[in-house]
C-alpha positions in Angstrom: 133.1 128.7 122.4 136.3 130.9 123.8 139.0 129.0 124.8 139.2 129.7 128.5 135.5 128.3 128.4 136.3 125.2 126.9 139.0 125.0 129.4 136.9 126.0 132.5 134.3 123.5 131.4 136.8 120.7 131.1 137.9 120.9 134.4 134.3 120.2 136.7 131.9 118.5 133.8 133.8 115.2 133.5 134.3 115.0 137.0 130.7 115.4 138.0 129.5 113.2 135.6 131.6 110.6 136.8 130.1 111.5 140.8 126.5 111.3 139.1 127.3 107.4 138.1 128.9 106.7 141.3 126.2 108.7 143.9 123.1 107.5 145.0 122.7 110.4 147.2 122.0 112.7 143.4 118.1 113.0 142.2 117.6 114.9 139.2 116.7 118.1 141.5 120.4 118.3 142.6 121.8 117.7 139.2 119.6 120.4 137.8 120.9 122.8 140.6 124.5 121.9 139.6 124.3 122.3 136.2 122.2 125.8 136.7 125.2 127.0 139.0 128.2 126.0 136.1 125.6 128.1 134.3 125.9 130.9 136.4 129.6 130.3 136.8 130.0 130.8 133.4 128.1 133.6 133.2 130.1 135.5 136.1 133.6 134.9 133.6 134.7 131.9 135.4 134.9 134.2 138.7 136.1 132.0 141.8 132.2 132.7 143.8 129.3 132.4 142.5 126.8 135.8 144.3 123.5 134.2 143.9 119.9 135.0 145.6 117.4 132.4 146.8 114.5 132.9 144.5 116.5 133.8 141.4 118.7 130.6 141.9 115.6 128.7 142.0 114.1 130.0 138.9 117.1 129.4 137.0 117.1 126.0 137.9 113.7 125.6 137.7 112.8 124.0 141.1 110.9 125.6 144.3 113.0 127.7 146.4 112.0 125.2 149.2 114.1 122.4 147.1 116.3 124.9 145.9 117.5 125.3 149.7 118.0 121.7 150.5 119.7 120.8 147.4 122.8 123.3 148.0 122.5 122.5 151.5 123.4 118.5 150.3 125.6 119.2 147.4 127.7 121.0 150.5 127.2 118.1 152.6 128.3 116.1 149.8 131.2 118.0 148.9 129.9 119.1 145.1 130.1 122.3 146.2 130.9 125.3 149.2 127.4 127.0 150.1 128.2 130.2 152.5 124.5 130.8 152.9 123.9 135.1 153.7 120.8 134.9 155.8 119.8 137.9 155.1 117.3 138.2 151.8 119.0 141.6 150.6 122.1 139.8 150.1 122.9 137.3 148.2 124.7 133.8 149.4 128.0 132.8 147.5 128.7 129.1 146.2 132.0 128.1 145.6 132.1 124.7 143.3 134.4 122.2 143.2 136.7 121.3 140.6 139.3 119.0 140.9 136.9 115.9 141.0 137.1 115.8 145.4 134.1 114.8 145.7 132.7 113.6 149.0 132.4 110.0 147.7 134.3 107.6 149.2 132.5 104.9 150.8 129.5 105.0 148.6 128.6 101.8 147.1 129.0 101.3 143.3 125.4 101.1 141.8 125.2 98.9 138.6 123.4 99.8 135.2 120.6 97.9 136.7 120.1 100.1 139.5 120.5 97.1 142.0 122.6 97.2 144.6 124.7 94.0 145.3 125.1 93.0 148.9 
């Protein structure tokens, strides 16, 4: 693994897997998505947009383009991630992630091991 991978890596994997204990709001869809986008961030050399189309972002992450819609659309909501959807199919839509570990979290509940949330 080059350096600057390592590095790149480092920054947004810790922080997400912390986000993934702490949100409810994640099914394994949205995680898939993510980690199929770090894939293609990686892929791109790190580059600050990730250029990706629909169908071809779906198949990557192996979920129906349907899914694959509303997923981005929440991990935007949710602040995993900046979706600047094209709207036009002959070009693609750019997804800026997030890296510094800003997650949209804050007021979400703490979920223990269990699964159980504690009123």
């Amino acid at each position: 693994m080059r350096p600057e991978t390592f590095y790149a890596l480092a920054k947004v994997l810790p922080n997400f897997f912390e986000a993934m204990d702490r949100d409810p709001r994640l099914s394994s869809t949205h995680v898939s998505l993510y980690f199929s986008l770090i894939r293609q961030w990686a892929s791109s050399e790190f580059s600050d947009c990730v250029r990706i189309y629909a169908r071809q972002g779906a198949l990557k992450a192996k979920i129906s383009t349907v899914s694959y819609t509303r997923c981005l659309k929440d991990l935007h909501a949710f602040g995993y991630l900046h979706y600047v959807p094209s709207y036009n199919s002959a070009i693609a839509s750019s997804i800026y992630l997030c890296f510094e570990g800003n997650f949209r979290t804050s007021g979400l509940k703490e979920i223990p091991a269990d699964g159980l949330t504690l009123d």
